[in-house]
Structure formats: C-alpha cells, structure tokens
VOZA-583193 format. One line per field, with one value per residue (C-alpha): residue number from 1; x, y, z; residue in one letter. Coordinates in Angstrom, 1 decimal, always signed. Layout:
residues N
num	NUM ...
xx	X ...
yy	Y ...
zz	Z ...
residuo	a ...
***
This chain:
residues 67
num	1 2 3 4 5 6 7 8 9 10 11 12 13 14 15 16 17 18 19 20 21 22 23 24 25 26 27 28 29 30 31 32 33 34 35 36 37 38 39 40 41 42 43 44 45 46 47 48 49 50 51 52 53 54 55 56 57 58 59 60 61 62 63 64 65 66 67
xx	+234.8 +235.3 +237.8 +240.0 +239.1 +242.5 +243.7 +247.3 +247.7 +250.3 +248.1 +245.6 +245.4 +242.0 +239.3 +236.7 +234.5 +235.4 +234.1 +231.2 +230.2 +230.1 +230.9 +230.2 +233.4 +236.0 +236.9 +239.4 +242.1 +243.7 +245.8 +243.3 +244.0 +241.0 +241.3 +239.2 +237.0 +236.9 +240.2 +237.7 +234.4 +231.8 +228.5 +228.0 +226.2 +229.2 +231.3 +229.3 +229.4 +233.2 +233.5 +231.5 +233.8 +237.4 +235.9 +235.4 +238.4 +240.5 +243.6 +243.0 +243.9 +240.8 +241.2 +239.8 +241.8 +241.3 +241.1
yy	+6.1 +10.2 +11.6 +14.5 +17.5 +19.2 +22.6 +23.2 +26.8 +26.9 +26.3 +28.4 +31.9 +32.9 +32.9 +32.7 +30.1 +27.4 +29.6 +31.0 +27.8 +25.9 +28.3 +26.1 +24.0 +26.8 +30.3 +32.8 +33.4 +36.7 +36.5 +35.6 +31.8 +29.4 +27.6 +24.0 +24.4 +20.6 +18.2 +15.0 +14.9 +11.8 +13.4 +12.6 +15.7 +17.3 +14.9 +15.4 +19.4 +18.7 +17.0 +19.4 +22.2 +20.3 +19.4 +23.4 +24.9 +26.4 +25.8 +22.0 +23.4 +21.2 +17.6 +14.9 +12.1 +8.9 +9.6
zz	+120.4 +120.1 +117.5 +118.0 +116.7 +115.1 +113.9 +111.7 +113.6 +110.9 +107.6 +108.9 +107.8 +109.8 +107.2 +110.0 +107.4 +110.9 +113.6 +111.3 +110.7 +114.0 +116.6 +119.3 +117.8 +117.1 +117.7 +116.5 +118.9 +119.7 +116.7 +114.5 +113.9 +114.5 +117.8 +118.4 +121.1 +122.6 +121.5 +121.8 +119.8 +120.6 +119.8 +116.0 +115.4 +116.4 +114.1 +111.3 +111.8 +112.1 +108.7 +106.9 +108.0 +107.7 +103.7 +103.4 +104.9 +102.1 +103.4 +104.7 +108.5 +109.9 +110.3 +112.6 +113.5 +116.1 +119.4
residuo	x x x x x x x x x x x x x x x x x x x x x x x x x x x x x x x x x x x x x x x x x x x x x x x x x x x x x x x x x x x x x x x x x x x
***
C-alpha cells in the first residue's frame, strides 16, 4: 500500500531544502513553489526519503498521507 506524496502550494514559500534533498521527489515550479514529482509513493526508500524531508520542511508544506 503506497502513500501519497503532498505539497500545501500555499505554506510553502520555496526554500528549495525539498528539491535539494530528493530531487528525484520534488521540483520547484516556475513560480518557485516545490511541486511533488509522483502523487503515489510504494517504494520505501522513497517513503523513507519522503519522511525525512516533510520532518525538515520549515514551513510543514510536506506531508504524506494514505493512499
């Protein structure tokens, strides 16, 4: 069972700590707001990357709810 991968386009202010971090699971869009790549995440590497970066968000933009 995969989760989906979430971003609050209106929480976040574009730090780039997201797409830094796991570029392969978010990227900053045009306007400079981070943009998940995949809505469903099954792979738990991907999961656990996914975690890790919603804990370090400063605005608490990133989560990762049930699919």
């Amino acid at each position: 069972m995969g989760r989906r991968l979430e971003v609050d386009r209106a929480l976040c202010f574009g730090t780039g700590l997201c797409s830094a971090t796991a570029p392969g699971l978010f990227t900053l869009g045009a306007d400079r707001v981070a943009v998940a790549r995949a809505e469903e995440l099954t792979d738990p590497a991907d999961l656990a990357l996914a975690e890790e970066v919603a804990e370090c968000c400063p605005r608490e933009a990133i989560s990762l709810r049930p699919a």
